[in-house]
C-alpha positions in Angstrom: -89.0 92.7 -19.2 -86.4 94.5 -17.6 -86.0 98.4 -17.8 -82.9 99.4 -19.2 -81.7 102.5 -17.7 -79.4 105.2 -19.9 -76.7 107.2 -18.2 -79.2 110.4 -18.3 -82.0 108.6 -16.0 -79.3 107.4 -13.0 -81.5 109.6 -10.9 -84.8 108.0 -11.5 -83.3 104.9 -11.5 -81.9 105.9 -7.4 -85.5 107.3 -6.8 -86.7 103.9 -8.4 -85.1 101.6 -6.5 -85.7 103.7 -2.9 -89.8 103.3 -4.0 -88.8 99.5 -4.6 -87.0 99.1 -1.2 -89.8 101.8 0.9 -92.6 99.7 -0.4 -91.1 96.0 0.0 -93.4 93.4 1.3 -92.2 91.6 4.7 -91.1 88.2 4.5 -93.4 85.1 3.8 -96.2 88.3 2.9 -98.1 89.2 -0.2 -99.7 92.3 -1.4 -104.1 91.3 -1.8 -105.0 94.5 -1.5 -104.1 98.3 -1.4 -106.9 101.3 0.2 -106.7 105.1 -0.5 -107.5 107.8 1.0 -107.3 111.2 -0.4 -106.6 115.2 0.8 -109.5 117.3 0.3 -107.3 118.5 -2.6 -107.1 115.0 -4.5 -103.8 113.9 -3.8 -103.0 110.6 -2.2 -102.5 110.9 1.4 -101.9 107.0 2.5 -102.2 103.9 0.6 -102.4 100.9 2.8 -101.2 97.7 1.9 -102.9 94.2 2.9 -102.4 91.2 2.8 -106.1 89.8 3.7 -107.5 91.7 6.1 -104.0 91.8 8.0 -102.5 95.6 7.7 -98.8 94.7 6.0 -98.3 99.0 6.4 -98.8 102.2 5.5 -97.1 104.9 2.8 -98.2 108.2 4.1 -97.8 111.0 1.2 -97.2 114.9 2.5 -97.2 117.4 -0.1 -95.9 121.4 -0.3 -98.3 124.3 -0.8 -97.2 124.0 -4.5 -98.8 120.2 -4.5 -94.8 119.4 -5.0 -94.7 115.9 -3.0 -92.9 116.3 0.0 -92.3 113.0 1.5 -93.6 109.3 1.5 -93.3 108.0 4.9 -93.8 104.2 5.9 -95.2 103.5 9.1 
């Protein structure tokens, strides 16, 4: 199903499609499995995605005093 997107939503629909290209899987690669870990306050602070046991890469998650996410990094 595909989502429709209304004029009001073109800016989840960029932030959508930067998530879709920041967490892409290389070429000839699929996702098996993702691991956590967490900040002492509960928020994400990396997921790592696998395929097998290889490391495909990292999102790294930094947040503001406010818990406001700052930035997703890929490494």
């Amino acid at each position: 199903m595909a989502v429709q997107w209304g004029s009001s939503e073109q800016a989840f629909k960029a932030l959508w499609d930067a998530l879709q290209q920041l967490a892409a899987v290389p070429l000839g690669k699929k996702i098996t499995k993702l691991a956590f870990t967490w900040t002492a306050g509960l928020s994400v602070e990396t997921i790592e995605f696998y395929d097998g046991a290889e490391l495909l890469f990292t999102l790294t998650f930094t947040w503001n005093g406010d818990a406001t996410l700052e930035e997703i990094v890929r490494t």
